[in-house]
C-alpha distance (Angstrom), angle and dihedral (degrees) to the residues before:
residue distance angle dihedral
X1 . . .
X2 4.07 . .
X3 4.12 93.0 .
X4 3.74 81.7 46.8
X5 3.66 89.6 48.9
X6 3.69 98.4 39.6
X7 4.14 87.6 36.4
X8 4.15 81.5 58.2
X9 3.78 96.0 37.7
X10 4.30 83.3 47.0
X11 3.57 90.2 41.8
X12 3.72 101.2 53.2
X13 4.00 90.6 60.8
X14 3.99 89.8 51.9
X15 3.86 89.9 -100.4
X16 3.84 129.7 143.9
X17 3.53 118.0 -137.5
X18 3.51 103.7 -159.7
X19 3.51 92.0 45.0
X20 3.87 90.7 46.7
X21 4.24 91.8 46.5
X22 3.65 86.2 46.0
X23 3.92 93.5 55.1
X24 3.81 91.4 44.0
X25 3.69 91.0 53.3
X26 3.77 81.6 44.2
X27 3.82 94.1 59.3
X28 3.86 98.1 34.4
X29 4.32 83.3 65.0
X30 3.55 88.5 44.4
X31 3.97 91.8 52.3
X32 3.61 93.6 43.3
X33 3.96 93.6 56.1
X34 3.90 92.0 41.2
X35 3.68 89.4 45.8
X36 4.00 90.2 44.4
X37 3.86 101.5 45.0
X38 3.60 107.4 -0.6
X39 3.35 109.4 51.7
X40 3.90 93.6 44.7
X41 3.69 86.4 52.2
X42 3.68 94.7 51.1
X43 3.27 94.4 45.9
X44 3.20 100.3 52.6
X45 4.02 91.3 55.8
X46 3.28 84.4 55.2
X47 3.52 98.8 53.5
X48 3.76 84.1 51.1
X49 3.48 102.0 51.0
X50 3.88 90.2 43.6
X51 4.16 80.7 55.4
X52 3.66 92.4 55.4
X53 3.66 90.9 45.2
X54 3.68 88.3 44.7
X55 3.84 82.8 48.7
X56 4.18 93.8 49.4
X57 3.43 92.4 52.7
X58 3.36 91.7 45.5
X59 3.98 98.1 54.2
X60 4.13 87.3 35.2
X61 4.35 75.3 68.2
X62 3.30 95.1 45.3
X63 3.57 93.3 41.5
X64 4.29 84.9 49.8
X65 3.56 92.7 52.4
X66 3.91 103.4 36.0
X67 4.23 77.0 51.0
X68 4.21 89.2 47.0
X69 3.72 82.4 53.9
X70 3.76 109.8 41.2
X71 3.70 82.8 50.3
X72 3.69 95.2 52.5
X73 3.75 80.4 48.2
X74 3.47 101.0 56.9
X75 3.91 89.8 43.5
X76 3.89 92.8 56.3
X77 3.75 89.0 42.8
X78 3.78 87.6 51.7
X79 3.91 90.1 48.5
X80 3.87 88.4 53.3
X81 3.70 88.1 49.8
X82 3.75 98.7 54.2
X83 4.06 88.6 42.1
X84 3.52 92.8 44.8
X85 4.38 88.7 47.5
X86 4.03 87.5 41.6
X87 3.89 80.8 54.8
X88 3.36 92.0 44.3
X89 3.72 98.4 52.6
X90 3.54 91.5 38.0
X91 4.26 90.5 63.7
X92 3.96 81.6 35.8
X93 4.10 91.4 63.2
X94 3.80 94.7 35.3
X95 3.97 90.0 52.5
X96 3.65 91.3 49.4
X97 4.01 90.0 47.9
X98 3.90 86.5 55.4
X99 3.26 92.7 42.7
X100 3.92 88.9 44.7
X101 3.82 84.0 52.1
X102 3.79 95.4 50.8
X103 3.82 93.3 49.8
X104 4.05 88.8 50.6
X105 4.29 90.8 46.7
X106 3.81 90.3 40.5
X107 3.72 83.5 46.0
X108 4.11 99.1 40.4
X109 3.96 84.2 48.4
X110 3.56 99.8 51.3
X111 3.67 85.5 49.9
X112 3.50 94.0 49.5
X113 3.90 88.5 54.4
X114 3.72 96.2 41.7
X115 3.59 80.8 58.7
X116 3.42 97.3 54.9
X117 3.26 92.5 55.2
X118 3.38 105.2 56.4
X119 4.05 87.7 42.1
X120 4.22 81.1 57.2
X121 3.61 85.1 45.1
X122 4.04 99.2 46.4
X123 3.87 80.7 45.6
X124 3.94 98.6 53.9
X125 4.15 86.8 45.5
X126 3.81 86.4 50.8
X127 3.93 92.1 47.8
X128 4.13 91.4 51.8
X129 4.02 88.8 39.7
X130 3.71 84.5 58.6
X131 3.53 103.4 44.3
X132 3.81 98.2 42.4
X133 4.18 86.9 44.8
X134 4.40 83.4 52.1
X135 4.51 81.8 40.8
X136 3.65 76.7 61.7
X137 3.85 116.4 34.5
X138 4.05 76.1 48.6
X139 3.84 87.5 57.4
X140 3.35 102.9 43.2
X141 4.08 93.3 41.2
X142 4.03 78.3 60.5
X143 3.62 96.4 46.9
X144 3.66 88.8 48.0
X145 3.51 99.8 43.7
X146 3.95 85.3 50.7
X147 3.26 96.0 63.8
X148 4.06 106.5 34.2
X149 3.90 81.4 59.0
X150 4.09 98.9 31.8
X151 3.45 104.5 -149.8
X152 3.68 127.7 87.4
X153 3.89 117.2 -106.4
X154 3.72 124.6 -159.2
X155 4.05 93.3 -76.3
X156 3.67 91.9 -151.5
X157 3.23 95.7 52.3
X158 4.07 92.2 51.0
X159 3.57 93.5 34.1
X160 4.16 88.7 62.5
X161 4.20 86.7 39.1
X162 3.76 88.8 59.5
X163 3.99 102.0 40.5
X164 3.66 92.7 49.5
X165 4.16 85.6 52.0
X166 3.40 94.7 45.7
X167 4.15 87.9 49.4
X168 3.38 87.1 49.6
X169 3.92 102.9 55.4
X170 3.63 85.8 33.6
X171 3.80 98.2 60.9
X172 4.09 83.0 37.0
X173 3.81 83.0 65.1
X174 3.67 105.7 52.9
């Protein structure tokens, strides 16, 4: 009476039972294999691809913060760079103001004896200058003496009288 009922309540809406039983027998087989081996099987590649996604992000994060620190990295290593070059030129500039000041010593020093010299050497022209202007007062105090008194006088004799005057005022002098 029910497969009458349901073949009338099927048949009213232009539907055949058997056909209709048939096809939900059909799909229940067709459900139990997918849900027996399929599904598991599809599932499971999802599960795995899901994994390696999991995975991708995973290493993108790692990649992120490996990145994050390699650049932090490179930023302190840049920082110790420019301190270690502002060291650098730092010693630079106070090595060339030592050597600046060795150059101006060595310099002031070799003035200082160049100096000297030429003091020694003004000195040593002053010493001659003096004893060929006493070679000559000593001459001429001769000559002159020769004549006020007109005769000739042992000129060796005179000659050693007059230098040791003349060495005598001279030293009296200085």
């Amino acid at each position: 009476m029910q497969t009458i009922i349901l073949a009338d309540l099927l048949g009213g809406f232009g539907v055949n039972a058997v056909a209709f039983l048939s096809q939900l027998v059909s799909f229940g087989i067709v459900f139990f294999i997918l849900w027996r081996w399929a599904f598991p099987a599809i599932l499971k590649t999802l599960n795995r691809r899901q994994a390696v996604i999991q995975e991708g992000i995973e290493n993108a994060e790692r990649a992120r913060r490996e990145l994050d620190e390699a650049t932090e990295r490179a930023e302190q290593i840049m920082r110790e760079a420019r301190r270690h070059a502002q060291e650098t030129f730092e010693q630079a500039a106070k090595g060339a103001e030592a050597e600046a000041n060795r150059i101006i010593e060595e310099a002031h020093a070799h003035a200082d004896q160049v100096a000297q010299q030429q003091i020694a050497r003004i000195q040593q022209e002053a010493a001659r200058a003096r004893a060929e202007l006493n070679r000559l007062v000593v001459n001429l105090s001769i000559t002159a003496a020769s004549k006020v008194i007109s005769k000739s006088v042992d000129s060796k004799d005179n000659r050693r009288l007059v230098e040791e005057f003349v060495s005598t005022n001279q030293t009296k002098e200085q």
